[in-house]
C-alpha positions as CSV (number, residue, x, y, z in Angstrom):
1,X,1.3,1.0,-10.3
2,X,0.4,1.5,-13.7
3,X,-1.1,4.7,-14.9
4,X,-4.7,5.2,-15.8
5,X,-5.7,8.2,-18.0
6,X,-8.3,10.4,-17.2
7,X,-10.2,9.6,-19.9
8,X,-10.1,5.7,-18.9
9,X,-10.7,6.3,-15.3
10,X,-13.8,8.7,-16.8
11,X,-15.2,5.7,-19.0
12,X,-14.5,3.2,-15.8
13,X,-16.2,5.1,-13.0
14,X,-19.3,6.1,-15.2
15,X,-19.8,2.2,-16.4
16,X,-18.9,0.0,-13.2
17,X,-22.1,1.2,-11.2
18,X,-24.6,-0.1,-14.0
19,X,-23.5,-3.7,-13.7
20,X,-24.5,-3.7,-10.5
21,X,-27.7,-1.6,-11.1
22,X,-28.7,-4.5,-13.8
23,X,-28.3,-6.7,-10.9
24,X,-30.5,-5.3,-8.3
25,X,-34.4,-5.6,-8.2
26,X,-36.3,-2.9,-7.1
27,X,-35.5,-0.2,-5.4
28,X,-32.7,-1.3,-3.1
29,X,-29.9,1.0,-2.0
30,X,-27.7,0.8,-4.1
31,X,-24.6,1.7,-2.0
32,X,-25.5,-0.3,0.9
33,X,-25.7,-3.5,-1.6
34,X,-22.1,-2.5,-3.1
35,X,-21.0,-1.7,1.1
36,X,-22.1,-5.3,1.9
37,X,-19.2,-6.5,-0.1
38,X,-17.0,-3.9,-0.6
39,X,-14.3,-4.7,2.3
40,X,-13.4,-7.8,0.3
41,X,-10.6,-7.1,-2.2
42,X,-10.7,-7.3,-6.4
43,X,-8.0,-9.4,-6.6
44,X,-5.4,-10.8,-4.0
45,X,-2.5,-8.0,-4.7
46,X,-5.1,-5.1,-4.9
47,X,-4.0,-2.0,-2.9
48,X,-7.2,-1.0,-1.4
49,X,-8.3,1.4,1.7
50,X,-10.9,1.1,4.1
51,X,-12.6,3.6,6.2
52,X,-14.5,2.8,9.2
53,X,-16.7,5.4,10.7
54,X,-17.4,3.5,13.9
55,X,-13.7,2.3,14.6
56,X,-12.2,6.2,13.0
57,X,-9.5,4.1,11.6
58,X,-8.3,3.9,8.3
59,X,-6.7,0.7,7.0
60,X,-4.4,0.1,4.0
61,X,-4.7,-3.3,2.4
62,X,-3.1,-5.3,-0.3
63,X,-5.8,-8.1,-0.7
64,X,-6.9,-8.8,2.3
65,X,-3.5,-8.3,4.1
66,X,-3.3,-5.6,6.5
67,X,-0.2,-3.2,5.4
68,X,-1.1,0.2,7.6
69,X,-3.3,1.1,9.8
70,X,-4.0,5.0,10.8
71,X,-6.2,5.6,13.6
72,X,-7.6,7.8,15.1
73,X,-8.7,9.7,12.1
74,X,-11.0,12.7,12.0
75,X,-14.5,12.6,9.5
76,X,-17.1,15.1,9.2
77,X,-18.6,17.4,12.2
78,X,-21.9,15.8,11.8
79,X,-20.5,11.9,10.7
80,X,-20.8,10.1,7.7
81,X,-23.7,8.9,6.1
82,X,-24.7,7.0,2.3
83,X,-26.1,10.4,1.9
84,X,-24.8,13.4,1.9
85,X,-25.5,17.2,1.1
86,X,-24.1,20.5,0.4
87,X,-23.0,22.1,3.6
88,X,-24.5,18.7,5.6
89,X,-20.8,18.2,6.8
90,X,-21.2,14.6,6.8
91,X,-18.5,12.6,5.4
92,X,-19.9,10.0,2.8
93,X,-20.1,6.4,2.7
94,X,-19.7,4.1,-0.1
95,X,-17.0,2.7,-2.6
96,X,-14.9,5.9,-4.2
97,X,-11.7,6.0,-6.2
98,X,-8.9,8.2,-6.3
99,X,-9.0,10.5,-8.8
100,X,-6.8,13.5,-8.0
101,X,-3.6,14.6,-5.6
102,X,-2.8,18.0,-4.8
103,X,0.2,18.3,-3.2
104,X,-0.2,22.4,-2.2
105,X,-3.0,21.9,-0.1
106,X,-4.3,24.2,2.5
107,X,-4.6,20.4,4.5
108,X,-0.5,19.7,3.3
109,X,-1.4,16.9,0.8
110,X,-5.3,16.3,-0.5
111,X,-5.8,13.2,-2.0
112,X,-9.3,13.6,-3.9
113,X,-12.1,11.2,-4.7
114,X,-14.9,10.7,-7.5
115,X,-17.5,11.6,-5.2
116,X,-20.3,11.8,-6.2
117,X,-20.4,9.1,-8.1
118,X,-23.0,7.7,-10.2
119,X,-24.7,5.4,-7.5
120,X,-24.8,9.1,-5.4
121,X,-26.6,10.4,-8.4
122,X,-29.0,7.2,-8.8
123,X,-29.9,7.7,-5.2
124,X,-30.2,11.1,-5.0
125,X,-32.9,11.4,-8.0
126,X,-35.0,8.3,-6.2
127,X,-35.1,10.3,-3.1
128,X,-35.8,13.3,-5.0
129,X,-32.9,15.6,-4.0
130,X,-31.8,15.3,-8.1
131,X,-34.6,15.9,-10.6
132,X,-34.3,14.1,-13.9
133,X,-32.8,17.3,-15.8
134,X,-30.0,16.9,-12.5
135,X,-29.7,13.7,-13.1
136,X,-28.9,14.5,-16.8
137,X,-26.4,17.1,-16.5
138,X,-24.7,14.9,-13.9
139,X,-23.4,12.6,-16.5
140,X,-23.0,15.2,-19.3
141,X,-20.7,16.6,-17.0
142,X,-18.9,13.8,-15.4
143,X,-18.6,12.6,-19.9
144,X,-17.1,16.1,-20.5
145,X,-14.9,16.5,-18.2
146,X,-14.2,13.2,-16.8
147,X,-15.1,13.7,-13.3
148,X,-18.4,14.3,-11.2
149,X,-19.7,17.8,-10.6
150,X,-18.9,19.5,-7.0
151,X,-21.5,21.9,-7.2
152,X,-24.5,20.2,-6.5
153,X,-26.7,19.7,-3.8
154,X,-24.6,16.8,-2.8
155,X,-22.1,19.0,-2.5
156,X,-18.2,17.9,-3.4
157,X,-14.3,18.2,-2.7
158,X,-14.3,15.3,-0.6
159,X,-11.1,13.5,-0.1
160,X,-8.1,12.5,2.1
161,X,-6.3,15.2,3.9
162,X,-3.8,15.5,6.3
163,X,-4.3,18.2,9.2
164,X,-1.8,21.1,7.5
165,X,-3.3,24.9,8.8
166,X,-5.4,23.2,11.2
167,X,-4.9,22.3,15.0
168,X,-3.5,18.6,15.7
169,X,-4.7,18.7,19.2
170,X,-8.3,19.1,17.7
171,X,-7.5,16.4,15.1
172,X,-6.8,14.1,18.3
173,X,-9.9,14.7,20.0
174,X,-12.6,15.4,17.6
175,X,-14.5,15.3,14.0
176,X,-13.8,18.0,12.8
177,X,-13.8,18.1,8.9
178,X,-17.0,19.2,6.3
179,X,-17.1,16.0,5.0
180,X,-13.4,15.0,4.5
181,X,-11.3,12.0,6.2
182,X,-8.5,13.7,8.0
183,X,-5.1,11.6,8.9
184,X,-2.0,13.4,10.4
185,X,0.5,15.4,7.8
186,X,3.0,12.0,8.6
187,X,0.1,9.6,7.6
188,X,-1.0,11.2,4.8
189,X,2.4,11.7,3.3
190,X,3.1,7.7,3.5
191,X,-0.3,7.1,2.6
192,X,0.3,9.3,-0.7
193,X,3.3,7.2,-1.2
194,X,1.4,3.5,-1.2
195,X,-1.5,4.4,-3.2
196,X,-2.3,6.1,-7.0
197,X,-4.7,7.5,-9.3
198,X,-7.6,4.7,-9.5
199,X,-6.8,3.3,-6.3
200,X,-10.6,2.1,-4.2
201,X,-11.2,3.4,-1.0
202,X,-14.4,2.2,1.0
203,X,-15.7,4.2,3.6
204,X,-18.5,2.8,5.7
């Protein structure tokens, strides 16, 4: 795959939501609108994933053919929702991209996305959890250092993990993460091996 910079992914991830905002009269929500089409690929050799709460699976796709399919997976203790707050352990839903791998993780490999992104930030100041000034220094932030905050009330550090220190028998029967999508240590290291930097994962 080709490489995107960090200063590119920056510039993509903090423009794509307004098209869609531009789009959308009154109040809608915005990540159920983008969720209502998100499962159908970019462009018919797009590498893609898809999380599905209610089927704990997560697929890989390249356009709309099925190439792996890991199930069951583990999400947050208290599900996932379109919105989601510090210490809520819900995992989130909407349209991410990858933006990070760690590969000495505490969880064997953490794949990291851009949450919150900007429709997170929309929503959260129309519900009122962000107040204009937080709404502000969200996108100073995300413009400096070409990522979103973690350290606001809609919490952060949510990604792809496998289940490294913790307990695989667990994994197999329960949700168990704060807000994470956990696969085994196996399926995370061939999912690390199919997808890259920039690469869209929809979780509904």
């Amino acid at each position: 795959m080709s490489p995107v910079s960090r200063r590119r992914f920056g510039q993509l991830a903090l423009l794509a939501p307004f098209t869609l905002l531009m789009a959308t009269e009154g109040r809608a929500n915005l990540i159920e609108t983008m969720l209502a089409r998100a499962d159908l690929p970019r462009h018919a050799d797009e590498v893609w994933v898809l999380v599905d709460d209610r089927q704990a699976e997560l697929s890989l796709f390249r356009g709309d053919r099925l190439v792996e399919r890991f199930a069951p997976i583990s999400l947050g203790r208290s599900g996932a929702s379109i919105m989601r707050t510090q210490g809520g352990n819900k995992t989130p839903k909407g349209e991410f991209r990858v933006n990070r791998f760690n590969w000495e993780s505490d969880w064997h490999i953490f794949i990291g996305l851009d949450y919150p992104t900007p429709s997170h930030a929309r929503m959260a100041l129309e519900t009122g959890l962000y107040t204009e000034q937080d709404y502000a220094d969200y996108f100073a932030y995300y413009r400096r250092h070409g990522y979103p905050p973690q350290r606001t009330v809609l919490g952060g550090y949510i990604g792809i993990h496998g289940v490294g220190r913790g307990d695989p028998e667990v994994h197999g029967s329960y949700h168990w993460t704060q807000g994470c999508v956990a696969v085994t240590d196996a399926q995370i290291e061939r999912l690390s091996e199919l997808i890259d930097i920039g690469t869209r994962v929809v979780i509904r």
